[in-house]
N, C-alpha and C positions, 0 to 999 in steps of 0.2 A: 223453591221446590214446587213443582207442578203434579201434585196428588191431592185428586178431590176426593171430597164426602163419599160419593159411592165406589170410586175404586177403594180405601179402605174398609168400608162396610163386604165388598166384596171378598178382599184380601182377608177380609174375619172368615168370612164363609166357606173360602177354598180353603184354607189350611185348618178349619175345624175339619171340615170332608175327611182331608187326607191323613188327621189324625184321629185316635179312641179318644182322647183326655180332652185336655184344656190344653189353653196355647197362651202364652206372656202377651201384652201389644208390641213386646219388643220386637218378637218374631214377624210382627206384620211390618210393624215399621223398619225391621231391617231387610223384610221383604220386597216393599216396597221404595225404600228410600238410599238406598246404597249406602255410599260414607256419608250422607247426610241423616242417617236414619232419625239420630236425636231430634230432629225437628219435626218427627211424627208421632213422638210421644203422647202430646198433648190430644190431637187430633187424631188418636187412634181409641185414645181411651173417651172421648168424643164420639166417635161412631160405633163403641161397644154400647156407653150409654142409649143411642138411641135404638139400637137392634135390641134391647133389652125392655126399651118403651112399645116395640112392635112386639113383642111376644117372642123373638128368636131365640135371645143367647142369656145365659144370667150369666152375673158377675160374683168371682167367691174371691174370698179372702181366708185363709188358715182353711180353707175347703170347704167352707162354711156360704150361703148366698147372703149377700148384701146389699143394701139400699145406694145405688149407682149416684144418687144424687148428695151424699155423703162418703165418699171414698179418703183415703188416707193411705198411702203408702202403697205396696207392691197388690197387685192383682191379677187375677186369670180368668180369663174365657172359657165358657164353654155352653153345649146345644142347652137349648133349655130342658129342663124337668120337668113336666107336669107335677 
């Protein structure tokens, strides 16, 4: 699969745009990766972490924000909050 670091860091950014809420990394990764999407799992929730290290997006769990460098199970994106 030929999708790099900043096309998903991008693919966070436009489908945050185009939605109110949060967005799954599935979404990006099925955005960007076709019938391959599963192999963008890893490397989406990778480029959430670092948009999260730049001040962009945090990351929740049960709605709640979380420490990106401890993750476990299902998560969502979204803009950040001051």
């Amino acid at each position: 699969m030929d999708v790099d670091d900043r096309a998903l860091e991008d693919g966070i950014r436009r489908l945050l745009d185009a939605r109110t809420g949060t967005i799954c990394p599935s979404d990006v990764a099925r955005d960007l990766g076709g019938d391959d999407w599963r192999e963008l799992m890893e490397p989406t929730r990778a480029a959430a972490r670092r948009l999260v290290a730049a001040g962009e997006v945090d990351i929740t769990q049960g709605g709640e924000v979380v420490d990106p460098s401890d993750l476990h199970g299902p998560i969502r994106i979204r803009r950040h909050r001051p």
